[in-house]
PDB file of N, CA, C, O and CB in Angstrom:
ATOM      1  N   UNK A   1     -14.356  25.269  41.865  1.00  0.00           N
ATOM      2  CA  UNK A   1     -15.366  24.952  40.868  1.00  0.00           C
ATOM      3  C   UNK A   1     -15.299  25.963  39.738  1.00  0.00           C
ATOM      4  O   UNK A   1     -15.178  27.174  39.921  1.00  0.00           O
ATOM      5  CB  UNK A   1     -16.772  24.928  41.496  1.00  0.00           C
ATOM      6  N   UNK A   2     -15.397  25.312  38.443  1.00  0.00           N
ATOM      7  CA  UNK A   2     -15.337  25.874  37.204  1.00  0.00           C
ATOM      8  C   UNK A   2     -16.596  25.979  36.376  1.00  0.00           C
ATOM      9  O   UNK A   2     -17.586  25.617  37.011  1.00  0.00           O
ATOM     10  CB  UNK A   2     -14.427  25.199  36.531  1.00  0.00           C
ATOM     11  N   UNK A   3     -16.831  26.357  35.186  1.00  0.00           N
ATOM     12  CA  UNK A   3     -17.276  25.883  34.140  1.00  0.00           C
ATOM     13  C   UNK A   3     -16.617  25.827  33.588  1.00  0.00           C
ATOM     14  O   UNK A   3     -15.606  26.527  33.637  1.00  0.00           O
ATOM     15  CB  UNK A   3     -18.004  26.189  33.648  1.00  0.00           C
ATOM     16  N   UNK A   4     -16.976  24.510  32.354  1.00  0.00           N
ATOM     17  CA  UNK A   4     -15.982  24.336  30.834  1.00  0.00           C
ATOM     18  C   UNK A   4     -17.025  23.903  29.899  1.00  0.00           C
ATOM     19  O   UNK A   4     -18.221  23.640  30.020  1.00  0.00           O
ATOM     20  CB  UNK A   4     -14.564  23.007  30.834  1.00  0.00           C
ATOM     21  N   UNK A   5     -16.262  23.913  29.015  1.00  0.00           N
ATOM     22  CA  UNK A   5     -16.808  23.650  27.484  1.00  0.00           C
ATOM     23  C   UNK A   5     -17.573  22.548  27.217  1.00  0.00           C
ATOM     24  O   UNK A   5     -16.699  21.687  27.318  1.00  0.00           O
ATOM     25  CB  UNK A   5     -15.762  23.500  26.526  1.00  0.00           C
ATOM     26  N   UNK A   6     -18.807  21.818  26.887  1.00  0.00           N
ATOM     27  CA  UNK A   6     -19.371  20.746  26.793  1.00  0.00           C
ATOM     28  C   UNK A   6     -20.033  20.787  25.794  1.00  0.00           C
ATOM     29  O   UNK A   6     -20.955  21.590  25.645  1.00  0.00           O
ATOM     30  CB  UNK A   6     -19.960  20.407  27.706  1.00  0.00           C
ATOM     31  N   UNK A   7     -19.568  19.654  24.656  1.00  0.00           N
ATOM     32  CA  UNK A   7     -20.670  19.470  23.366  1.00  0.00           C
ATOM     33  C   UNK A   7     -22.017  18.396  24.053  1.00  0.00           C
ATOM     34  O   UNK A   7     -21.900  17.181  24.211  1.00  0.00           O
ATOM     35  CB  UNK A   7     -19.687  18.493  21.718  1.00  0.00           C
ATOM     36  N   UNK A   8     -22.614  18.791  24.212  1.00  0.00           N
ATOM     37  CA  UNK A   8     -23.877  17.854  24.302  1.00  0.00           C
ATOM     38  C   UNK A   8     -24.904  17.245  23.917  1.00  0.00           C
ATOM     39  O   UNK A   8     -25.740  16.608  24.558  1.00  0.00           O
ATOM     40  CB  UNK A   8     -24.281  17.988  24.674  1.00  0.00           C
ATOM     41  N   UNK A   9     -24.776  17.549  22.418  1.00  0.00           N
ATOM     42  CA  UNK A   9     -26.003  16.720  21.272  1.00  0.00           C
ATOM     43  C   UNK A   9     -25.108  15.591  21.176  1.00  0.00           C
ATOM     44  O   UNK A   9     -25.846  14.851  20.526  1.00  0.00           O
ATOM     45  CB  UNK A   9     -26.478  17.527  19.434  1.00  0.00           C
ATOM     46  N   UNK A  10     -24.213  15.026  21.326  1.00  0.00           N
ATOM     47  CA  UNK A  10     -23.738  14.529  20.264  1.00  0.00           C
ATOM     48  C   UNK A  10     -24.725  13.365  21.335  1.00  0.00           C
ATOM     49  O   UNK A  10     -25.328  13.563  22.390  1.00  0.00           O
ATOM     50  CB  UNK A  10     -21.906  14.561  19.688  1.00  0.00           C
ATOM     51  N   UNK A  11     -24.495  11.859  20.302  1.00  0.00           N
ATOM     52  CA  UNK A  11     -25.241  10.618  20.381  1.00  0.00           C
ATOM     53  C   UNK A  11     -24.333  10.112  21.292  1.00  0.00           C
ATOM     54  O   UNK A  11     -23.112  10.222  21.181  1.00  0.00           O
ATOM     55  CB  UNK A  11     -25.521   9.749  19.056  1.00  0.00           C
ATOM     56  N   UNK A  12     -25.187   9.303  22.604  1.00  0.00           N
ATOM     57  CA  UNK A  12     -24.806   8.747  23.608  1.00  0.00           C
ATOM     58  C   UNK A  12     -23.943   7.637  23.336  1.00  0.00           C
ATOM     59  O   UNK A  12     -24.536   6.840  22.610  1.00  0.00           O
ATOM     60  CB  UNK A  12     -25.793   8.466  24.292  1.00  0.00           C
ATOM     61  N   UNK A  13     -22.546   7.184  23.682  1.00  0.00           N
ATOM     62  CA  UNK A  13     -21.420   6.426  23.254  1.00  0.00           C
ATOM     63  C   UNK A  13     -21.145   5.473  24.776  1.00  0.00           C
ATOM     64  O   UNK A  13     -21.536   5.970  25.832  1.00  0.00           O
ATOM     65  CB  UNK A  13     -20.019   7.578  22.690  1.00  0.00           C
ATOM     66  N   UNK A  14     -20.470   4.131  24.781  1.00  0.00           N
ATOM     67  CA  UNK A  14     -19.690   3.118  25.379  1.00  0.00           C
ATOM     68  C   UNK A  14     -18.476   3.956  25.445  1.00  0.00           C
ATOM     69  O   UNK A  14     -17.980   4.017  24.320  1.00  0.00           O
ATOM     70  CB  UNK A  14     -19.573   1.697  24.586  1.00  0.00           C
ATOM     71  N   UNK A  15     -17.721   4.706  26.422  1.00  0.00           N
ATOM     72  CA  UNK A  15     -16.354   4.584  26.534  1.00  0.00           C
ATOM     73  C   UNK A  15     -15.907   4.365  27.477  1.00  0.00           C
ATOM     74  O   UNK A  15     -16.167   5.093  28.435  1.00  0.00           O
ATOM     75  CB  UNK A  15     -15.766   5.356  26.231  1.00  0.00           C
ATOM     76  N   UNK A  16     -15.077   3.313  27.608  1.00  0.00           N
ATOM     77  CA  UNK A  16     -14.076   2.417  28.203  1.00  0.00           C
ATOM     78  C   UNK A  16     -15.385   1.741  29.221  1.00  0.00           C
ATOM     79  O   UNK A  16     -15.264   1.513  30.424  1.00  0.00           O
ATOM     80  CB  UNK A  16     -12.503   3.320  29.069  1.00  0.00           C
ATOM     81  N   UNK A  17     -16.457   1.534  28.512  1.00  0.00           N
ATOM     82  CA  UNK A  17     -17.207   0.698  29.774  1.00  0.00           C
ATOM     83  C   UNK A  17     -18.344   1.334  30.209  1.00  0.00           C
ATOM     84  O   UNK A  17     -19.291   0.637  30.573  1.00  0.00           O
ATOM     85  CB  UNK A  17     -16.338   0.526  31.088  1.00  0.00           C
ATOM     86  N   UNK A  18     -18.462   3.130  30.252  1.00  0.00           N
ATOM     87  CA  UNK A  18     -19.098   4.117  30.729  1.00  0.00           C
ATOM     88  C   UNK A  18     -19.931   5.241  29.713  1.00  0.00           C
ATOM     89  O   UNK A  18     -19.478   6.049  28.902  1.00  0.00           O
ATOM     90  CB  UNK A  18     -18.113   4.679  31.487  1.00  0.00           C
ATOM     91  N   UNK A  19     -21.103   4.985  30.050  1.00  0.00           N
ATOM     92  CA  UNK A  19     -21.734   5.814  29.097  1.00  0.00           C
ATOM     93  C   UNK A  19     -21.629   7.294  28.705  1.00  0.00           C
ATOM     94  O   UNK A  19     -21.541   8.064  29.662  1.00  0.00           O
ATOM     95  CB  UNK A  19     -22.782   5.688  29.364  1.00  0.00           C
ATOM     96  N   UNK A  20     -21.623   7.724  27.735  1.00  0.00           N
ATOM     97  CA  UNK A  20     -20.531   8.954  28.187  1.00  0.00           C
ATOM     98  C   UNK A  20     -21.781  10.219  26.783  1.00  0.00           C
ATOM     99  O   UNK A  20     -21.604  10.408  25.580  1.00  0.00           O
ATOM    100  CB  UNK A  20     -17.895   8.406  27.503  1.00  0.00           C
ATOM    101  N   UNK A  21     -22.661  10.656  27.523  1.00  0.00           N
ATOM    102  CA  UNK A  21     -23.394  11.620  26.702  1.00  0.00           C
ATOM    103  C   UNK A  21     -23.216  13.286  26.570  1.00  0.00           C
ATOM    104  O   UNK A  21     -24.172  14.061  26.621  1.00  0.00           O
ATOM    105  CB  UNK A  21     -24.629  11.409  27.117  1.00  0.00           C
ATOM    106  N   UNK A  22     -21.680  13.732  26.374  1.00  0.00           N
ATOM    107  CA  UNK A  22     -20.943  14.724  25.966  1.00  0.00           C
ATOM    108  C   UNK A  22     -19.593  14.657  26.103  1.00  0.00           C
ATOM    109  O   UNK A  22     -18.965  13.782  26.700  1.00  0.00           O
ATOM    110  CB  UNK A  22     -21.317  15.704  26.470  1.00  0.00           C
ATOM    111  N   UNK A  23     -19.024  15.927  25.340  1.00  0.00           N
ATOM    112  CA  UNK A  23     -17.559  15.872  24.835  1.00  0.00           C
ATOM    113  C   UNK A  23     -16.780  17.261  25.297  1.00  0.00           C
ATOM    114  O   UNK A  23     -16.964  18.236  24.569  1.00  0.00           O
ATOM    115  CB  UNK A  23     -17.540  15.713  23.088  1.00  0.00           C
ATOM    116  N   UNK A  24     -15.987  17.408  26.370  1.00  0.00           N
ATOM    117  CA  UNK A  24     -15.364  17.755  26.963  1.00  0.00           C
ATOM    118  C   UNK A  24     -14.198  18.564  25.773  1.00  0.00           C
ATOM    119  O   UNK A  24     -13.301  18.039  25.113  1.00  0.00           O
ATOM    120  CB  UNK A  24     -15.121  16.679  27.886  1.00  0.00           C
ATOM    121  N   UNK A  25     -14.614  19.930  25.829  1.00  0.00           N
ATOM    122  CA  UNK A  25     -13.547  20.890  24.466  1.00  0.00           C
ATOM    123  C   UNK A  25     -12.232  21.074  25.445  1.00  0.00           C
ATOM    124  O   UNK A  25     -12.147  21.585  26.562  1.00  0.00           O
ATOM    125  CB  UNK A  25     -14.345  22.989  23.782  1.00  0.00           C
ATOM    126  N   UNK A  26     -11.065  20.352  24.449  1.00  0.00           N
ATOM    127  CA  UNK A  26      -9.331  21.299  25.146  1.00  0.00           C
ATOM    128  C   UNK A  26      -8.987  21.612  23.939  1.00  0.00           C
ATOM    129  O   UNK A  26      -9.461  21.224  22.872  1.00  0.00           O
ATOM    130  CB  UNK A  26      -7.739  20.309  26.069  1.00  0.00           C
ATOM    131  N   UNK A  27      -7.985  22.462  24.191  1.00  0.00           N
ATOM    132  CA  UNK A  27      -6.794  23.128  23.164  1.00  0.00           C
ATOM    133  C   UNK A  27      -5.525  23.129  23.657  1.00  0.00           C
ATOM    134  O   UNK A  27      -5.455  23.478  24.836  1.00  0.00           O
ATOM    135  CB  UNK A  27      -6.996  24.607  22.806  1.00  0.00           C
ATOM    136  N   UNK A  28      -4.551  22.860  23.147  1.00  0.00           N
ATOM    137  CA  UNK A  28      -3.025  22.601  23.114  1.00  0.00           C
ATOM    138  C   UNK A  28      -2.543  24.098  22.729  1.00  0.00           C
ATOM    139  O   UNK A  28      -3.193  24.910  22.072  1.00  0.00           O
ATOM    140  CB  UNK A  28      -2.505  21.311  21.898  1.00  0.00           C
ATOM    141  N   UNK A  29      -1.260  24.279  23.286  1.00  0.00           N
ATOM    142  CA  UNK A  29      -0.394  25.390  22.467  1.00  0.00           C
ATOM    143  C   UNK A  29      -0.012  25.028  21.163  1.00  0.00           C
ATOM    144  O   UNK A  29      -0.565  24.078  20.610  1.00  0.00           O
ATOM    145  CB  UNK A  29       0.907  25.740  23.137  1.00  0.00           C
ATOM    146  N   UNK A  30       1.048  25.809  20.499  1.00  0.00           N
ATOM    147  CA  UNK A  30       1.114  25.616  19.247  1.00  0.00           C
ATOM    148  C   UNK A  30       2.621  24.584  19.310  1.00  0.00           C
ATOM    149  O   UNK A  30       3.147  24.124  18.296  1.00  0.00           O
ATOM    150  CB  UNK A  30       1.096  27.167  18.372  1.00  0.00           C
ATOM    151  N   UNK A  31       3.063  24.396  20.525  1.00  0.00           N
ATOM    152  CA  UNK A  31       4.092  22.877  20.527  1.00  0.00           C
ATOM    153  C   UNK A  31       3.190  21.684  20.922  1.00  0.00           C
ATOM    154  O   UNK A  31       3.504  20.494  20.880  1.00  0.00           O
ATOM    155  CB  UNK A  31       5.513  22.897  21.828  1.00  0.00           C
ATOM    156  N   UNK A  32       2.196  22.137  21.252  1.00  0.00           N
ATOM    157  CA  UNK A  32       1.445  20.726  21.618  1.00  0.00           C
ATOM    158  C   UNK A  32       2.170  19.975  22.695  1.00  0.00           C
ATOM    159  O   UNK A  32       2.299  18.751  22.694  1.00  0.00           O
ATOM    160  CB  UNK A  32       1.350  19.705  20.318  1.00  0.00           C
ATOM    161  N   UNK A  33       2.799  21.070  23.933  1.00  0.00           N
ATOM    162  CA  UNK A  33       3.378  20.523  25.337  1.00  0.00           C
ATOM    163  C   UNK A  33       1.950  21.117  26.429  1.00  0.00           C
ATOM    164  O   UNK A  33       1.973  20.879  27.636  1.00  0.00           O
ATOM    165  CB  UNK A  33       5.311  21.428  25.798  1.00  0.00           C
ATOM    166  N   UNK A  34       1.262  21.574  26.041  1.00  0.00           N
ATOM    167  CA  UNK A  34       0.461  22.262  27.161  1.00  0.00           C
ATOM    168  C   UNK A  34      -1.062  22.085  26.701  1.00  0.00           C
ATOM    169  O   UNK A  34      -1.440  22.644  25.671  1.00  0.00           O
ATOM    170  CB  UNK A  34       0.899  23.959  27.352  1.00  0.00           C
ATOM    171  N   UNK A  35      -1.865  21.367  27.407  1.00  0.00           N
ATOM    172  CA  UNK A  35      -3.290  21.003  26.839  1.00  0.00           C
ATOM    173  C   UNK A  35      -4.483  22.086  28.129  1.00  0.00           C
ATOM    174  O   UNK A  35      -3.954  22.462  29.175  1.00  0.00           O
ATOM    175  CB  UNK A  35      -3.540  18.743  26.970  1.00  0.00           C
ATOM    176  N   UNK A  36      -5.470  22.323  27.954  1.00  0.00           N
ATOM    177  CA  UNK A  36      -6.471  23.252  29.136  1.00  0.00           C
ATOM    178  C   UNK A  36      -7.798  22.950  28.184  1.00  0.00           C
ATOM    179  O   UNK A  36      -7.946  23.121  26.974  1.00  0.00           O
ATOM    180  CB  UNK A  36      -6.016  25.413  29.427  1.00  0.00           C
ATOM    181  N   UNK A  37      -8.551  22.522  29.023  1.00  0.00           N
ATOM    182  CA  UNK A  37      -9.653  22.688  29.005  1.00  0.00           C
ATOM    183  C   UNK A  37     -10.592  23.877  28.331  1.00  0.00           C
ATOM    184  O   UNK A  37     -10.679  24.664  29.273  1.00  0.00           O
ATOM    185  CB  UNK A  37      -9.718  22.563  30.031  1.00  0.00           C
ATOM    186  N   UNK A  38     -11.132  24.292  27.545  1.00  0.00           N
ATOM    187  CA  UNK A  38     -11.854  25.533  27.098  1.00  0.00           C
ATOM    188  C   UNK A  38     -12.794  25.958  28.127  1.00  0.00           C
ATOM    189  O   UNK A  38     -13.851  25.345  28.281  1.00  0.00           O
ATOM    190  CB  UNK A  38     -12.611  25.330  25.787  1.00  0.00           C
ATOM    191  N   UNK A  39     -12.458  27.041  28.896  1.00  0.00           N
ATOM    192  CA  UNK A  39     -13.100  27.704  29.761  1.00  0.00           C
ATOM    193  C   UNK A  39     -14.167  28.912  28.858  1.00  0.00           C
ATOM    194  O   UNK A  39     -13.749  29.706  28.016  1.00  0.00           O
ATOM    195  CB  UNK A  39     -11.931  28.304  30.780  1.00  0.00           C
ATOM    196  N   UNK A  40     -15.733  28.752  29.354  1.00  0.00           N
ATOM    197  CA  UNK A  40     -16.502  29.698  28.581  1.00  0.00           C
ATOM    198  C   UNK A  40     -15.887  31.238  28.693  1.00  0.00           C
ATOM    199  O   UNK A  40     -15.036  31.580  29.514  1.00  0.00           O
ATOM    200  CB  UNK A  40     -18.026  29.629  29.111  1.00  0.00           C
ATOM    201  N   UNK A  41     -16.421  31.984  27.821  1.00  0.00           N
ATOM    202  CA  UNK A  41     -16.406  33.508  28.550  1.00  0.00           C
ATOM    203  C   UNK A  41     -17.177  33.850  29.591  1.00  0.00           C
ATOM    204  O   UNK A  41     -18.234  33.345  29.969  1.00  0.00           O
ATOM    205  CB  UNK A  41     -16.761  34.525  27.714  1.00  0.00           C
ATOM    206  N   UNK A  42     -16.583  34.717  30.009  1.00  0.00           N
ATOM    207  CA  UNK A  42     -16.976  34.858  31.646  1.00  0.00           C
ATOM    208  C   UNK A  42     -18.344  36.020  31.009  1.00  0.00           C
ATOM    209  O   UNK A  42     -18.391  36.857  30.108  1.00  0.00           O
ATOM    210  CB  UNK A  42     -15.298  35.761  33.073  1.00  0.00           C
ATOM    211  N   UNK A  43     -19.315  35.510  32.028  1.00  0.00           N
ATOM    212  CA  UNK A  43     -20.364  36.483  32.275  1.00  0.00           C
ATOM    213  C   UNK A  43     -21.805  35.146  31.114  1.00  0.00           C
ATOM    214  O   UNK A  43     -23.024  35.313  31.098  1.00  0.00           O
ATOM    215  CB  UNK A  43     -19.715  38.677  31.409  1.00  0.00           C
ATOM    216  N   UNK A  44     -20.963  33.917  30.296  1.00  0.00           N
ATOM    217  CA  UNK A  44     -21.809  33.086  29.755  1.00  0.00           C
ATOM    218  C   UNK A  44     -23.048  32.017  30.525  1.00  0.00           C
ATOM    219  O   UNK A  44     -22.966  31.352  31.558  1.00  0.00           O
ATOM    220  CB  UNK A  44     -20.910  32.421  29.104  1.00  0.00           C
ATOM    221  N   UNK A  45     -24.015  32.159  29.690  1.00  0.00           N
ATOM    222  CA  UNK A  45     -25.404  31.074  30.524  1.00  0.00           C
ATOM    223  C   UNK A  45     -25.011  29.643  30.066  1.00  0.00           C
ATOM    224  O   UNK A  45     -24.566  29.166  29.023  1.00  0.00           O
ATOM    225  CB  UNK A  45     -27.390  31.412  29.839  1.00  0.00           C
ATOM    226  N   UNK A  46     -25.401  29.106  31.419  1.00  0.00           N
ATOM    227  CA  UNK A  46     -25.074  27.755  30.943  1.00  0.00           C
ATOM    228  C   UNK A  46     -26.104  27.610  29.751  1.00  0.00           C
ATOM    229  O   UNK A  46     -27.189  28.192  29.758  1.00  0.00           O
ATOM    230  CB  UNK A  46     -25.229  26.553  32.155  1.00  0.00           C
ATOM    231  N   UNK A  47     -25.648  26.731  28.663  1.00  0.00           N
ATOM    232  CA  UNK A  47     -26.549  26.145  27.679  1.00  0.00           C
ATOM    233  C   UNK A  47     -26.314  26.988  26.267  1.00  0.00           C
ATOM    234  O   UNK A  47     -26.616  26.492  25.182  1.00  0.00           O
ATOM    235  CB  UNK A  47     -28.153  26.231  28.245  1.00  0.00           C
ATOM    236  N   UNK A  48     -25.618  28.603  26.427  1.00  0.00           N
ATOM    237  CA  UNK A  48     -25.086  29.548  25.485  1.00  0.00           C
ATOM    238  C   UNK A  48     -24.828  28.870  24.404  1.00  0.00           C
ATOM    239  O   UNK A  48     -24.857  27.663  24.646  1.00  0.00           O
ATOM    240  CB  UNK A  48     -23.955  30.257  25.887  1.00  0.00           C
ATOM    241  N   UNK A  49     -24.648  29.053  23.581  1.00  0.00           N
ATOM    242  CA  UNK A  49     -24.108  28.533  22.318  1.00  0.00           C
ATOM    243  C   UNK A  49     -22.745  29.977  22.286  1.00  0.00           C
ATOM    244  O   UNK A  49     -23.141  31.141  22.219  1.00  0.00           O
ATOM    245  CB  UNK A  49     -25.611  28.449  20.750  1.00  0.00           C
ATOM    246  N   UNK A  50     -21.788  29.781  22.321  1.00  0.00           N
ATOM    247  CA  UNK A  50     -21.007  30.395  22.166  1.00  0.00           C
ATOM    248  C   UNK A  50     -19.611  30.246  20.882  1.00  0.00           C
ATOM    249  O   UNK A  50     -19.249  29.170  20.405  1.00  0.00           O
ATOM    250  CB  UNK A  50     -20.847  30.366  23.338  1.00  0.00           C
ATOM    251  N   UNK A  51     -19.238  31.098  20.663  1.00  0.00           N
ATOM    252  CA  UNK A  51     -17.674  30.534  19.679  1.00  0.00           C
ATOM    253  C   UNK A  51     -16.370  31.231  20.525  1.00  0.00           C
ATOM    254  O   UNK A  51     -16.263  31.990  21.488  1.00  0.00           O
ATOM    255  CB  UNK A  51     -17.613  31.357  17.599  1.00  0.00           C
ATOM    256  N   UNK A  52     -15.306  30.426  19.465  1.00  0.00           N
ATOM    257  CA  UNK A  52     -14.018  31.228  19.790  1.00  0.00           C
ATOM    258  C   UNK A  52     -13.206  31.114  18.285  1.00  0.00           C
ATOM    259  O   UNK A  52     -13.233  30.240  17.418  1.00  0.00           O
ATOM    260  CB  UNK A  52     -13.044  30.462  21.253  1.00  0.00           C
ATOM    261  N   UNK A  53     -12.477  32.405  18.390  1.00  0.00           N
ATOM    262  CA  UNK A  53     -11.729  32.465  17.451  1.00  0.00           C
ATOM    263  C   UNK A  53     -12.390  33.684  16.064  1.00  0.00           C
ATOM    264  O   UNK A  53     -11.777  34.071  15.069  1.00  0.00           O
ATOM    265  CB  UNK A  53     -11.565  30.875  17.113  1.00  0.00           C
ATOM    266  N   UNK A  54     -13.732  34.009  16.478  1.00  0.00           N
ATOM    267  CA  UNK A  54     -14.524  34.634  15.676  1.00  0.00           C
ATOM    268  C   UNK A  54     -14.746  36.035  16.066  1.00  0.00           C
ATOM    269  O   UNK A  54     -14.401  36.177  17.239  1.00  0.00           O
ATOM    270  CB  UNK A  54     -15.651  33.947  15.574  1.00  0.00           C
ATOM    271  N   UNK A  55     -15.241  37.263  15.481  1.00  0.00           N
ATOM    272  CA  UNK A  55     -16.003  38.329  16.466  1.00  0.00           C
ATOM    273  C   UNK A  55     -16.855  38.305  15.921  1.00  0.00           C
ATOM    274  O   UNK A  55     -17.093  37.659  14.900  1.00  0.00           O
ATOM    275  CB  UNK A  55     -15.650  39.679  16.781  1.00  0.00           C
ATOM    276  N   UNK A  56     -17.505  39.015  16.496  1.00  0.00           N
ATOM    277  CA  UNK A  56     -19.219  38.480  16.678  1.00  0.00           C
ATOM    278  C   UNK A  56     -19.967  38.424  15.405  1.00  0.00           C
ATOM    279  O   UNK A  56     -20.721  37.575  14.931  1.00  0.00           O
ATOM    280  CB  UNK A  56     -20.190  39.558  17.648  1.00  0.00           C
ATOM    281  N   UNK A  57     -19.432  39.877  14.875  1.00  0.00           N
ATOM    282  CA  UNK A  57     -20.139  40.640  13.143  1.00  0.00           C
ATOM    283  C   UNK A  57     -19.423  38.747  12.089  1.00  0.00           C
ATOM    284  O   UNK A  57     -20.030  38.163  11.190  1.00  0.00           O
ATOM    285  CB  UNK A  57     -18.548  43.253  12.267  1.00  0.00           C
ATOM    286  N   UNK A  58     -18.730  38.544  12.405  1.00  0.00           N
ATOM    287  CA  UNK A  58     -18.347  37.321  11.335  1.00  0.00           C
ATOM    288  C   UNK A  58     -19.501  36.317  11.740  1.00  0.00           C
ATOM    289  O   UNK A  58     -20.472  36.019  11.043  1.00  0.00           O
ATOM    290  CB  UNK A  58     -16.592  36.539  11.556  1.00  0.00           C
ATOM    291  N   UNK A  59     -19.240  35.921  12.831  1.00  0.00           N
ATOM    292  CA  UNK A  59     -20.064  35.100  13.338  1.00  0.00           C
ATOM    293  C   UNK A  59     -21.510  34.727  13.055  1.00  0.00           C
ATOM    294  O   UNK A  59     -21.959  33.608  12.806  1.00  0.00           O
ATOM    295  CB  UNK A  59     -19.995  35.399  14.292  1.00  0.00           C
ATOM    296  N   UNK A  60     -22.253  36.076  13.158  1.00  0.00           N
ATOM    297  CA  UNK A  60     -23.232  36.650  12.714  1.00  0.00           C
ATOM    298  C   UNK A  60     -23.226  35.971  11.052  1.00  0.00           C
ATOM    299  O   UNK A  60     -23.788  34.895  10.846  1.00  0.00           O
ATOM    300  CB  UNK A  60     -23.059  38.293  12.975  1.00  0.00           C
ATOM    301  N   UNK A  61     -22.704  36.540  10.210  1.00  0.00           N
ATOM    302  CA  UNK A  61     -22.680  36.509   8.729  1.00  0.00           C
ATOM    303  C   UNK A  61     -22.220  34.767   8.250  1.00  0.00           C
ATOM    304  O   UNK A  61     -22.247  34.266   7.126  1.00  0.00           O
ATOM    305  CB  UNK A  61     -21.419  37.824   8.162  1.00  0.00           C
ATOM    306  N   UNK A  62     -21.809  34.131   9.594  1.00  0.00           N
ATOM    307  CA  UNK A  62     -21.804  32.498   9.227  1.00  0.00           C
ATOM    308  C   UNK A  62     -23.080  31.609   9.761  1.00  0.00           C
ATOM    309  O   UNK A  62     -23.289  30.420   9.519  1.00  0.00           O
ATOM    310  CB  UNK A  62     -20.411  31.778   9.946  1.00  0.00           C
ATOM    311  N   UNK A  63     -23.836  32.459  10.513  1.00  0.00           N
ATOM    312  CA  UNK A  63     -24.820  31.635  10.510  1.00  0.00           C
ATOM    313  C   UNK A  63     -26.022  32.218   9.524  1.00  0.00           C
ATOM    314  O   UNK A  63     -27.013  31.569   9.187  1.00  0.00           O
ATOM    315  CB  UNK A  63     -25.203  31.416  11.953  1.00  0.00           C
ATOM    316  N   UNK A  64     -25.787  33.274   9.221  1.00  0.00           N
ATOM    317  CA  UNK A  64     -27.132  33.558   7.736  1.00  0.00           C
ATOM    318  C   UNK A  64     -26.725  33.040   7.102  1.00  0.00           C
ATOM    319  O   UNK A  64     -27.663  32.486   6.528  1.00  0.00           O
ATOM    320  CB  UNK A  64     -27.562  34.849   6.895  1.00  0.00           C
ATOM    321  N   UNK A  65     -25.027  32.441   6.277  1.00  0.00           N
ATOM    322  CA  UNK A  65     -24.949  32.226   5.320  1.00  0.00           C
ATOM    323  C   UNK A  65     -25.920  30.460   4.884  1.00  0.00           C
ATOM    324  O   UNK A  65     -26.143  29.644   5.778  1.00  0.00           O
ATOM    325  CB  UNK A  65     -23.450  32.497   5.214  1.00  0.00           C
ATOM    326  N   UNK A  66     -26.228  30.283   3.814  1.00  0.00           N
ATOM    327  CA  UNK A  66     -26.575  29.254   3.262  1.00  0.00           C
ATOM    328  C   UNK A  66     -25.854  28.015   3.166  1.00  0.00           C
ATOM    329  O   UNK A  66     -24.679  28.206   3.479  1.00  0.00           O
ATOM    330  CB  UNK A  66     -26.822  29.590   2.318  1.00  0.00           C
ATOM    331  N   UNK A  67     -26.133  26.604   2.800  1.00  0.00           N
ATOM    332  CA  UNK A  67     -25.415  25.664   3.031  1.00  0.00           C
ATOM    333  C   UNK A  67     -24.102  25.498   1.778  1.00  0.00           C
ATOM    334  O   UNK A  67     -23.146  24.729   1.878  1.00  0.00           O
ATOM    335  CB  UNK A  67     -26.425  24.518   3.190  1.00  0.00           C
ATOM    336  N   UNK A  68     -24.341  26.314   0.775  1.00  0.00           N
ATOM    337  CA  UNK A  68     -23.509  26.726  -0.338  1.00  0.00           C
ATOM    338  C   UNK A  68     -22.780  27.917  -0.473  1.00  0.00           C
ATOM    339  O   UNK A  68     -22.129  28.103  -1.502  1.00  0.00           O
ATOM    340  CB  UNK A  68     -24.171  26.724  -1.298  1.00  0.00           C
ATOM    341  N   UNK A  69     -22.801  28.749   0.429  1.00  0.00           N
ATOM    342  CA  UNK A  69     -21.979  29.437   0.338  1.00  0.00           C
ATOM    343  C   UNK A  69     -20.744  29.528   0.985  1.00  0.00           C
ATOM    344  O   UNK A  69     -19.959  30.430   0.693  1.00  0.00           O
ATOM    345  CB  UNK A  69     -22.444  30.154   0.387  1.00  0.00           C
TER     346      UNK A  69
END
């Protein structure tokens, strides 16, 4: 047993038949032969709002920023 990545606002959808009320995050390598699941950071609460690809001080300064900047 794991945790992984789950968008869960998004609006409840029909796929392939099955109601499907979140979206399951993967990432590929950079050949796009190898796909994984986005595993949280370890030590995260379920429900976290977390990122990747950011450190924190940026992170920080993208959510004060305004819808124009």
């Amino acid at each position: 047993d794991r945790n992984v990545v789950v968008l869960a606002n998004l609006k409840p959808r029909n796929m392939r038949g099955i109601k499907s009320n979140g979206m399951l995050l993967a990432a590929s390598d950079a050949q796009h032969e190898h796909v994984e699941l986005l595993l949280p950071p370890e030590g995260s609460a379920l429900g976290e709002r977390i990122w990747f690809g950011l450190e924190e001080d940026k992170h920080e300064q993208q959510e004060a920023a305004t819808p124009n900047q």
